[in-house]
One Martini backbone bead per residue (centre of mass of N, CA, C, O) as a GRO file, in nm:
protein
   90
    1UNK     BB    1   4.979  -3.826   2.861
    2UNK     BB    2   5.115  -3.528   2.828
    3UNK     BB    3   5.457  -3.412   2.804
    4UNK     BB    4   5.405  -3.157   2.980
    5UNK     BB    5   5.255  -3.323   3.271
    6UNK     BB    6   5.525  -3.525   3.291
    7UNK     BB    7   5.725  -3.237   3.314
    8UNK     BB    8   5.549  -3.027   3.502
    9UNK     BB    9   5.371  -2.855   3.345
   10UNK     BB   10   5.044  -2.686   3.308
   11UNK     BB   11   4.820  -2.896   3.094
   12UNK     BB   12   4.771  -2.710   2.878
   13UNK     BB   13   4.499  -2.542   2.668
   14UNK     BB   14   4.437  -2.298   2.847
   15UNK     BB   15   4.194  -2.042   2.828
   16UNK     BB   16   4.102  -1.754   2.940
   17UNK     BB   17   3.721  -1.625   2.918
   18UNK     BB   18   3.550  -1.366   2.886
   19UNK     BB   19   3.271  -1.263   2.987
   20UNK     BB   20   3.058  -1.096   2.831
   21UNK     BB   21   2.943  -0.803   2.831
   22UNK     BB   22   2.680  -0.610   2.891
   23UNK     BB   23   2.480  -0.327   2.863
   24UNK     BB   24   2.307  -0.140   3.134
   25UNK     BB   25   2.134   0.057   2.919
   26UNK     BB   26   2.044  -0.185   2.721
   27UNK     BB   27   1.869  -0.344   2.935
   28UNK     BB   28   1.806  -0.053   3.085
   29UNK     BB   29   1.617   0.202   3.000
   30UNK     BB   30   1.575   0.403   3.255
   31UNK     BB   31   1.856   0.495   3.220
   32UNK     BB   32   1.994   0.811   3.266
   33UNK     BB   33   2.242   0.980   3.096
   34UNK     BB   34   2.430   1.257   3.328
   35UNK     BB   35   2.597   1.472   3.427
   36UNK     BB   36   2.433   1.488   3.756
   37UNK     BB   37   2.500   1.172   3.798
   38UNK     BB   38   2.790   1.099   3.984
   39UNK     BB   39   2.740   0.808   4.078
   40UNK     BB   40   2.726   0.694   3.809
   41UNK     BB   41   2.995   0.796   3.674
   42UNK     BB   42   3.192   0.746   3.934
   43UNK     BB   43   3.225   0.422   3.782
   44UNK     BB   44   3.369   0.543   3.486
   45UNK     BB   45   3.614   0.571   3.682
   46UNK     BB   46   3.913   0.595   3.797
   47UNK     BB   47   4.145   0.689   4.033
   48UNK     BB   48   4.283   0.897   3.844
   49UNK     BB   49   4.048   1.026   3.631
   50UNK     BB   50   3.951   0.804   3.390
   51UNK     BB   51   3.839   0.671   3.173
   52UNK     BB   52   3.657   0.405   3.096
   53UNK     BB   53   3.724   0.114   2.940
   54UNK     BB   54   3.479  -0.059   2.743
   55UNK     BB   55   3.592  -0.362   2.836
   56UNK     BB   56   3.542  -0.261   3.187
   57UNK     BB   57   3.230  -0.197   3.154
   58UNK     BB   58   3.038  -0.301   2.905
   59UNK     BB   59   2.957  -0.143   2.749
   60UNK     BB   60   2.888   0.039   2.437
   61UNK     BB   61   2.996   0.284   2.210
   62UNK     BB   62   2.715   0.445   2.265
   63UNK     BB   63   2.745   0.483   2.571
   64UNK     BB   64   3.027   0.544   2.585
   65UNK     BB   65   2.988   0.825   2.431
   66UNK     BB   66   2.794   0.946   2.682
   67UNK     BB   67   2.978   0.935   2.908
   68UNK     BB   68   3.223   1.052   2.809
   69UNK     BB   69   3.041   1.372   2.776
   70UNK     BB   70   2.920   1.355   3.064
   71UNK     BB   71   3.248   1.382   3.221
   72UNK     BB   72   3.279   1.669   3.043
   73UNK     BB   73   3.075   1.806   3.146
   74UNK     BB   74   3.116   1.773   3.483
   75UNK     BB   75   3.412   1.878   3.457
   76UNK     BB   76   3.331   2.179   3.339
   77UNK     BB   77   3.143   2.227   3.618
   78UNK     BB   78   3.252   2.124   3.854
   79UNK     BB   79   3.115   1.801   3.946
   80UNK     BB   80   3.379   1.714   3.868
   81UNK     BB   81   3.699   1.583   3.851
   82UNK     BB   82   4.010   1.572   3.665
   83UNK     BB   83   4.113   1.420   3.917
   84UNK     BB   84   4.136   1.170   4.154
   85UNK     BB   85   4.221   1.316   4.425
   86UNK     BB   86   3.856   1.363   4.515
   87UNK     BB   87   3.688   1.150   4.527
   88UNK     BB   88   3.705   1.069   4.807
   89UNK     BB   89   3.635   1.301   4.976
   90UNK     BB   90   3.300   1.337   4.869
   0.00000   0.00000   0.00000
């Protein structure tokens, strides 16, 4: 037994690894991102109204680089909220 086990300690170097996340873009070649499609956007918004970083959505680069220009672009015609408060609402 190691010194921190006898110890009542953690018990080891264990590390959480997350699961590397996959682009669903990439994976799906038929997904086609449009600033139209509010249902699809509106997985990549945050609930304060914030574009949800690339770590967290699992998109690549050049797809989050898309879809952030698709919010950008839905929001500038009111199609999507520039906050998150009506989100809940529609």
């Amino acid at each position: 037994m190691a010194d921190d086990q006898m110890m009542g300690g953690e018990g080891g170097d264990r590390r959480f690894f997350a699961k590397p996340k996959t682009c669903q873009f990439c994976g799906d070649k038929s997904i086609v991102i449009d600033y139209k499609k509010t249902e699809l956007l509106k997985k990549f918004i945050t609930e304060d109204g914030k574009i949800r970083p690339r770590r967290q959505t699992g998109a690549c680069a050049k797809h989050q680089r898309v879809v952030a220009a698709a919010i950008k672009q839905a929001r500038h015609i009111a199609i999507l909220p520039f906050t998150g408060r009506f989100i809940e609402e529609r």
